[in-house]
C-alpha positions as CSV (number, residue, x, y, z in Angstrom):
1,X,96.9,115.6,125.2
2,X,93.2,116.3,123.9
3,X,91.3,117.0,121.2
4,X,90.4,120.2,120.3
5,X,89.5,123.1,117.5
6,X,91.6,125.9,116.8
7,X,89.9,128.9,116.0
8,X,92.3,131.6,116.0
9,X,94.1,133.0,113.9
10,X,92.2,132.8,110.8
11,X,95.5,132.3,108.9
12,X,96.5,128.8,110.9
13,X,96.2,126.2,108.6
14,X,94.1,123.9,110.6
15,X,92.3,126.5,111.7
16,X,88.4,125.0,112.4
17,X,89.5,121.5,112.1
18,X,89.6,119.0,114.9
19,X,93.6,118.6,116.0
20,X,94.8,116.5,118.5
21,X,96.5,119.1,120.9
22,X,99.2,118.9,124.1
23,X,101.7,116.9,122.5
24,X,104.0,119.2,122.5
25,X,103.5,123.0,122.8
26,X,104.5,123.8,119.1
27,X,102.9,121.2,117.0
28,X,98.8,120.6,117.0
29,X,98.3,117.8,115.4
30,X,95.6,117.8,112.3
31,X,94.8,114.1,111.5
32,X,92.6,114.6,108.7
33,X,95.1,116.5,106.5
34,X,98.3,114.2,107.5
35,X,95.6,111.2,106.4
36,X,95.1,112.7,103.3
37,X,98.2,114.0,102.6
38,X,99.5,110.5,102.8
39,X,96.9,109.0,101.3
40,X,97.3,110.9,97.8
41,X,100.8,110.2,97.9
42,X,100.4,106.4,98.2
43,X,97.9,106.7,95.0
44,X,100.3,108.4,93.0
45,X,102.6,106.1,93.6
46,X,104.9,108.2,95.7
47,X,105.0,106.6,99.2
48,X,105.4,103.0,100.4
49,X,101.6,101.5,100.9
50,X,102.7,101.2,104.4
51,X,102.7,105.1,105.0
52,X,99.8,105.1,107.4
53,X,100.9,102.2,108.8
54,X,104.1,104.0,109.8
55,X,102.2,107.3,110.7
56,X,100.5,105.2,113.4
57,X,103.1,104.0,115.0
58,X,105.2,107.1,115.1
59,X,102.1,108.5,116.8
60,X,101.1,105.6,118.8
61,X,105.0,106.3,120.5
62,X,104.2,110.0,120.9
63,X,101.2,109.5,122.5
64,X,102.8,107.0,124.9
65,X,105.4,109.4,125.7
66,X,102.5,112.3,126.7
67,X,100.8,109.7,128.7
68,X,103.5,108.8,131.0
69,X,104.2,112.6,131.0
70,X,100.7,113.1,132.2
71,X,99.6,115.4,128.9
């Protein structure tokens, strides 16, 4: 598990942003935008204020999981 840039291929959506990477081989991870993403949706009243909250500890358990895994 690091953090890294993707620069290739253009079309990626994350592509030049910082993403967490190695948690699992499919999925980078692109904080900023999942941040955001939730963030909006709290202000328009279509999330529980907690959302973030939640987010972290999903991600908090994920990134336990790579530790002991040695990511």
């Amino acid at each position: 598990m690091n953090w890294g840039v993707v620069f290739k291929p253009k079309s990626y959506i994350s592509v030049n942003r910082p993403v967490i990477t190695g948690l699992t081989k499919e999925t980078d991870v692109d904080v900023i935008r999942i941040t955001s993403n939730k963030m909006f949706a709290v202000l328009k009243g279509q999330h529980n204020p907690n959302a973030l909250f939640d987010i972290y500890l999903h991600g908090k358990s994920l990134f336990e999981i790579a530790d002991r895994k040695g990511l």
